[in-house]
N, C-alpha and C positions, 0 to 999 in steps of 0.2 A: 658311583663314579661316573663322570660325564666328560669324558675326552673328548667326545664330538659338539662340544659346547660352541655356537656363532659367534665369533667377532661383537662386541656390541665398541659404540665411542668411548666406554671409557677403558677399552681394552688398546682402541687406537691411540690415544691419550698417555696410555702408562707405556706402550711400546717407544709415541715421541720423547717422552722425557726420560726413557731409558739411555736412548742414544739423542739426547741432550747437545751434546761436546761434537756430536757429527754436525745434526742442525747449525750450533753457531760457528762451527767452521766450513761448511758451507756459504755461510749468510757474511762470512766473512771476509770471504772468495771471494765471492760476486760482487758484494761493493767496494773490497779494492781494485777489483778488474775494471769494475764500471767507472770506479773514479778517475785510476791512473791513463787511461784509454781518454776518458771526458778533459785531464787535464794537460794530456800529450799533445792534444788534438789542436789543431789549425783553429785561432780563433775566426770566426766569420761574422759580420756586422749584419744588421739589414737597415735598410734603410728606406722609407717608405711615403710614397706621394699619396696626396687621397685625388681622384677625378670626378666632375658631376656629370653622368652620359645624359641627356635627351633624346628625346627622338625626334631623327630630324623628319621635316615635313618632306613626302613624297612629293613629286614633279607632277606628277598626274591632279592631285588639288589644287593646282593649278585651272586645268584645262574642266574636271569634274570636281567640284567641290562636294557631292556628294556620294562619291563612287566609295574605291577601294579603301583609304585612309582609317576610317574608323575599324575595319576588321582585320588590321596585324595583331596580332599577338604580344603586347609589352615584353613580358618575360622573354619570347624567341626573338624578338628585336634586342633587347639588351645580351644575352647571349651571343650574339654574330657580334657584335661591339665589341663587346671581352674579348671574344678571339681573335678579331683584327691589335688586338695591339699585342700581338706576340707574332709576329709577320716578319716574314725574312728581309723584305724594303726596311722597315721600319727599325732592324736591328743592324743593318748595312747604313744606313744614314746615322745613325748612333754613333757604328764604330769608325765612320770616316771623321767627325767631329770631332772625336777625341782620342782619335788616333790608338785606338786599341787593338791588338793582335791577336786578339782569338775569333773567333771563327763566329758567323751568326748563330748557329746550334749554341755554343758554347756560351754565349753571351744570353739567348732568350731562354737556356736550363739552369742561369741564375734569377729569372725573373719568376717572379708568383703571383697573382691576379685574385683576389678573391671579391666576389660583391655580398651584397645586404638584399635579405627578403623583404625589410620594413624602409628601405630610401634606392635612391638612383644613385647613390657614391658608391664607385669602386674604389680600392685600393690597390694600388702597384708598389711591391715591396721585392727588391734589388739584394741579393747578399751577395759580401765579397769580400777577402782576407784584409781589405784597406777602407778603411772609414769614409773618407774621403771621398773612393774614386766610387763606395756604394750609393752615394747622394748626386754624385754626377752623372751613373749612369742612369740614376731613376729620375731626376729631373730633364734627364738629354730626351729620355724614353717618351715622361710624360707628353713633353715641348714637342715632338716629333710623332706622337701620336694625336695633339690636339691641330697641328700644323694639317696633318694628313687629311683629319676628317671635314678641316676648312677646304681646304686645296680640292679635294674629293665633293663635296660639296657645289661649290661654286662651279666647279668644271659642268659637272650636272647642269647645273640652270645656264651655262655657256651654252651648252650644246643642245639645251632645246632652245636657245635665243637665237643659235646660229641657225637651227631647223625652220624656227619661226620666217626669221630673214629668207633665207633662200624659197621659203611659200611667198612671201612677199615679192622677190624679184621674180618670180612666176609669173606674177600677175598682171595683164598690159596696164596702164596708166589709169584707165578707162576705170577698171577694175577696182584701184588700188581704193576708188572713192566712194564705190560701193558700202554698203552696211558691213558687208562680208572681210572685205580689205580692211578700210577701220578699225574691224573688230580683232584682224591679224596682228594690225600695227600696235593697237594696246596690249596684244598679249609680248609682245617681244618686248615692249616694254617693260611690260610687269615683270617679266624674266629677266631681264639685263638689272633692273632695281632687286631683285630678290637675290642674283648672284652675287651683287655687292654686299646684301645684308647680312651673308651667309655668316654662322661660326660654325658650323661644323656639330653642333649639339654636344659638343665635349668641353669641359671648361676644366682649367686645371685650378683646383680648391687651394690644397695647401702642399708649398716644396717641401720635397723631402730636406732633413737637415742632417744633420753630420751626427751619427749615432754615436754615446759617449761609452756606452757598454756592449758587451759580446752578443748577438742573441745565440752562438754555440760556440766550444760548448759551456754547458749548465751542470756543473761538478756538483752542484747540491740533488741536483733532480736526477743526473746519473746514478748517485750513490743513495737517494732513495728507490728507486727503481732496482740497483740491483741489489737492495734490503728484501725487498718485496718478492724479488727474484729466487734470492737464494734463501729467502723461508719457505717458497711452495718446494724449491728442487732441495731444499734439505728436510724436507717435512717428510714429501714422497722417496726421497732415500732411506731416511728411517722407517716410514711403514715398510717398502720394499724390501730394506734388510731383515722388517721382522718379521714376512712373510718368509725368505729363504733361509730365515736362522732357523731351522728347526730345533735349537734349546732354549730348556726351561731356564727364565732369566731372573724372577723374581719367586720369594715364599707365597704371594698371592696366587701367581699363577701357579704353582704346584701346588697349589690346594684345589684351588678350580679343576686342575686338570687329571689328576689324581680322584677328587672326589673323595679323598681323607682329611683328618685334622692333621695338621703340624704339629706333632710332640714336641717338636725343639728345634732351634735352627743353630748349628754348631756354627760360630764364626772363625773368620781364618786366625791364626794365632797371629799375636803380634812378632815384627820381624825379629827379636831378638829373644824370646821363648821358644826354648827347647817343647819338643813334644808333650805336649799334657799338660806343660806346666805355667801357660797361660791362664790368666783367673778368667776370662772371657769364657775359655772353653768351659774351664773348670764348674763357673757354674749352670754354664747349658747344659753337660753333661749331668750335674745335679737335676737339672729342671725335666731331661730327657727319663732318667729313673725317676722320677717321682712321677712322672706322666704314666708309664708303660707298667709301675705301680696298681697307678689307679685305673687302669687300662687292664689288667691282666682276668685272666677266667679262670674258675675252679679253684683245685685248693692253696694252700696256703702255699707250698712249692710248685712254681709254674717252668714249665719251659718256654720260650719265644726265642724264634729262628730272624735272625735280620741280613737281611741282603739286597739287593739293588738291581734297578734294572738294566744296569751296563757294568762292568768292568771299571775300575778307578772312580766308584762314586764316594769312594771313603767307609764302604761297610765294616771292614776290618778296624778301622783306627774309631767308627766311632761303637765297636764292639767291645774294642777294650776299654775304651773312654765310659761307657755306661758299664760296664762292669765294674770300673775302681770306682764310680759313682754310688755304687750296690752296695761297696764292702765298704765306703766312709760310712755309709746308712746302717753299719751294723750289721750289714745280712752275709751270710754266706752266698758266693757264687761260685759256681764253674760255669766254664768258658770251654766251648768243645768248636775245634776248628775243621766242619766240617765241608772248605773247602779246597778238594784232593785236586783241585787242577791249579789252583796256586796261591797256594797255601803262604800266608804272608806274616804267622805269628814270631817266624824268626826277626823280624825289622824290629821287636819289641823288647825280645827277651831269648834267653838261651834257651834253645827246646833240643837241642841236640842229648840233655839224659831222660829221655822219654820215648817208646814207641813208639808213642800216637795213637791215632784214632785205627789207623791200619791195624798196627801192633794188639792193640784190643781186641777190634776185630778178628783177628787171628789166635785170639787164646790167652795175650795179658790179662794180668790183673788190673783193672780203672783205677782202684784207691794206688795201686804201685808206677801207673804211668802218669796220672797228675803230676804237673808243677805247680807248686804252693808258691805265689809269689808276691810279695811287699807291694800294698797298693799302690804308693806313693811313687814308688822308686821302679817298682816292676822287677826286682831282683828276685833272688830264689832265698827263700824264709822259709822259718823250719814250723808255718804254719799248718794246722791242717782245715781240710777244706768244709770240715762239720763243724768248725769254730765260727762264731758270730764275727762276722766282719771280716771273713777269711777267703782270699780269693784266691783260685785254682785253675789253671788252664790243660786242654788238653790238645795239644798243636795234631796240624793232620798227620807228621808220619812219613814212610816213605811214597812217594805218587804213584798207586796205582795204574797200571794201563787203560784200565775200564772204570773209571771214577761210579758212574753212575749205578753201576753193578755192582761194586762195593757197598754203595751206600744201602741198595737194595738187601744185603743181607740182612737175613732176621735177628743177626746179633746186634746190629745197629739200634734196634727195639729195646731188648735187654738194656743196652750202652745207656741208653739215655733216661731210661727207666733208674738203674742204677743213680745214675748221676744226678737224678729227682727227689731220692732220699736221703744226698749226701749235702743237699744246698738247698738255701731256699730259694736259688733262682739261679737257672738253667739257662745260658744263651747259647745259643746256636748259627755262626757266624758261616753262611752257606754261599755255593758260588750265585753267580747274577742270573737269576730266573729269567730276566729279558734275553738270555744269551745261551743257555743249558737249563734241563731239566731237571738237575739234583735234588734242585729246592722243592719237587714235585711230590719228591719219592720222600722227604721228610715230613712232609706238611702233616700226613696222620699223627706226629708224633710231639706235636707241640699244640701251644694255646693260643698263640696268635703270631702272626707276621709283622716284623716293622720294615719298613722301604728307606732306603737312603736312596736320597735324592740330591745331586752336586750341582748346585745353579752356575748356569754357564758352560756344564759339559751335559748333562745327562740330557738327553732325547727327548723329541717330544711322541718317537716312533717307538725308540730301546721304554720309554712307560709305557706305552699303549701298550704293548706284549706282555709287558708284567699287570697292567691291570689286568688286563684278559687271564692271563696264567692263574694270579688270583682269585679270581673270580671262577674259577673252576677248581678249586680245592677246598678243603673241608674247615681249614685254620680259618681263622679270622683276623681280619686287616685293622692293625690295632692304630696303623698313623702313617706317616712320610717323616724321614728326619732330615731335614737340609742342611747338606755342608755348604763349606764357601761361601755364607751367609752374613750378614754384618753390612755390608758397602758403605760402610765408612763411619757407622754408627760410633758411638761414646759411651762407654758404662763403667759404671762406679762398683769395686763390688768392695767388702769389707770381710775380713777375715782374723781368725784369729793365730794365733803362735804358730808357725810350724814344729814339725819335733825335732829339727835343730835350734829352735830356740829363737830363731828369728822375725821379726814380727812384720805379718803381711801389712805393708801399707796399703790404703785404699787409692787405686791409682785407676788411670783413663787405659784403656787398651784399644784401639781400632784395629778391625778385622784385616786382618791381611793376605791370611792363606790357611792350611791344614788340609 
């Protein structure tokens, strides 16, 4: 047994496609959210100029041609560029232009600037709920930032012409004819010619033009994003839920975690089958006795106790269900219900003219407290329980106050002994080990143990207590029987007449409960 068994992927794998139906509705969620939200939304245009920046020539190249100029920085000179044309002037001349009422914040947190590592084009791209006014304001921008950097520019080379000028009027007459003077007079020149020449090293490439589609929102790109979305946050809800389900959800995993073979896995009866009389069950209960069969120790009359390690796992129902599997087989059984805290053979059958198990223990007679009863039908037949193919029950009786101390009597020994020479096979239908110790105090007195196990109720804690419990007794663990088993499966079976006459058709059953 290996309940402490790690996680591997393909445990994470069988957990996700358990809960399947969460995943795509999740992933279902999120890209109608994403869509409806992308297709509510305020369309916005962009619209977008391209500009070529240069650098302009410093003023000082001028005066030194071999000074400062060759050691600026390209990259941090084109950077100061880009920022100036997101400037509060330059977005205040914009909105007097075109007469716009929002604010210059509001107008330069529609602009976006981005340049290129491999060219000197920048691009300025404008969004705005109006096609139109996105191409006018990113032409007005461009226009107003290449204006700027002319304007900016030439004023420069003004003001070292006017610098130059007033050294010149400095100078007496005398002076002005000097080398010195001269040499003053050509540079004011060369200044007044180069403020004319100026552009500003910004040249505007190509106008922005009137966008014919949305750039937001993107209803396709939304609702793949929230595909993508809602498979990780449905992927990690499903592991998360199968970390906090602590139930066993599949026949796999109660093999693995158990650390037994699966005798049989009883599926749920279909919805309009009375108890027992679904052929699904009918023949996993066949498959369940021919397992526990060829499973069983010693001689040719075996006892085997089954029980469960929680409360409501189906032990009772599929004790009777393997018992009328016993007596189709031809075999005699009894059926001893030995458990006294709740006792559930009355759901089956009439046990009100019986003892019980108490009753026996108290000094009946066993062959006088049996019920002989119709395998089929579960009625009372004037069987008896040393006939081949004759089955017998012996319900618990009145309920002890001290269950476990009952069980503890040495007649209990006798009981079952007796009931070992009267059938060839003895079941023992005992409360849930993972819950009380009854099943503890029996364990000496049979050949092996079978576990029911209810997928989707029973515990992964209520097993863990029963393998332990098992694993300290002396019976041996002949398997797990899974109810609630099937999810959705199809099975064919073929049968022949009943003994009303009527002839079983081979028909489809899907699990649905028991």
């Amino acid at each position: 047994m290996n309940p402490q068994g790690s996680a591997t992927a393909v445990d994470y794998l069988r957990a996700v496609r358990r809960r399947w139906r969460l995943v795509v509705l999740v992933v279902v969620v999120c890209a109608g959210t994403a869509l409806g939200v992308s297709l509510s939304s305020e369309k916005q245009y962009d619209a977008t100029v391209q500009l070529l920046l240069r650098g302009q020539e410093p003023i000082d190249a001028l005066f030194d041609p071999g000074g400062s100029a060759s050691s600026r920085d390209p990259e941090r000179a084109l950077n100061t560029e880009v920022q100036l044309i997101k400037i509060g002037p330059t977005a205040n001349l914009v909105r007097r232009q075109l007469g716009l009422e929002r604010t210059a914040d509001e107008l330069l947190d529609q602009v976006e600037v981005t340049t290129s590592s491999t060219s000197d084009i920048v691009e300025l791209s404008v969004r705005d709920p109006d096609p139109v006014l996105a191409a006018r304001i990113a032409n007005a921008l461009a226009e107003a930032y290449v204006q700027f950097r002319v304007d900016s520019a030439r004023q420069r080379y003004r003001e070292a012409a006017d610098l130059a000028q007033q050294q010149l009027l400095a100078l007496a007459p005398v002076e002005r004819r000097t080398p010195q003077g001269r040499e003053l007079q050509a540079r004011r020149r060369d200044l007044q010619i180069a403020a004319g020449l100026q552009t500003g090293g910004a040249e505007l490439v190509r106008r922005a033009s009137v966008p014919d589609s949305a750039a937001r929102p993107r209803p396709k790109l939304a609702a793949a994003i929230g595909i993508v979305l809602g498979l990780l946050l449905g992927v990690g809800a499903a592991l998360v839920l199968s970390l906090i389900d602590r139930r066993l959800k599949d026949e796999h995993e109660v093999e693995e975690f158990f650390g037994l073979p699966v005798l049989a896995a009883i599926p749920r009866p279909a919805r309009r089958a009375a108890a027992f009389d679904d052929p699904a069950q009918r023949e996993a209960y066949g498959l369940l006795a021919a397992n526990l069969r060829a499973a069983e120790i010693g001689d040719a009359s075996s006892v085997i106790m089954i029980t469960s390690p929680s409360p409501a796992d189906g032990k009772t129902s599929v004790t009777i269900g393997v018992a009328r599997a016993y007596a189709r087989l031809g075999l005699s059984v009894v059926v001893i219900e030995a458990d006294l805290r709740r006792p559930a053979f009355g759901r089956y059958t009439d046990v009100s003219f019986s003892a019980g198990v108490t009753g026996v223990l108290a000094g009946a007679s066993l062959a006088n407290e049996l019920l002989s009863l119709d395998a089929d039908t579960l009625l009372a037949s004037d069987g008896d329980a040393g006939d081949a193919g004759a089955l017998a029950i012996l319900p618990a009786g009145v309920v002890p106050d001290n269950p476990q101390r009952t069980l503890s009597n040495p007649a209990m020994r006798r009981l079952i002994e007796v009931a070992r020479t009267m059938a060839d096979v003895v079941l023992i239908d005992s409360a849930p080990l993972g819950t009380v110790n009854d099943a503890a105090v029996l364990a000496p007195f049979v050949e092996g143990i079978a576990l029911v196990a209810r997928l989707n109720q029973t515990t992964k804690d209520a097993a863990r207590r029963a393998i332990r419990t098992v694993g300290n007794l002396d019976a041996k663990a002949l398997g797990v029987v899974v109810t609630d088993a099937g999810g959705g499966e199809r099975h064919v079976y073929y049968a022949s007449k009943t003994s009303r006459g009527a002839t079983a058709v081979a028909g489809s059953a899907r699990s649905r409960g028991g």
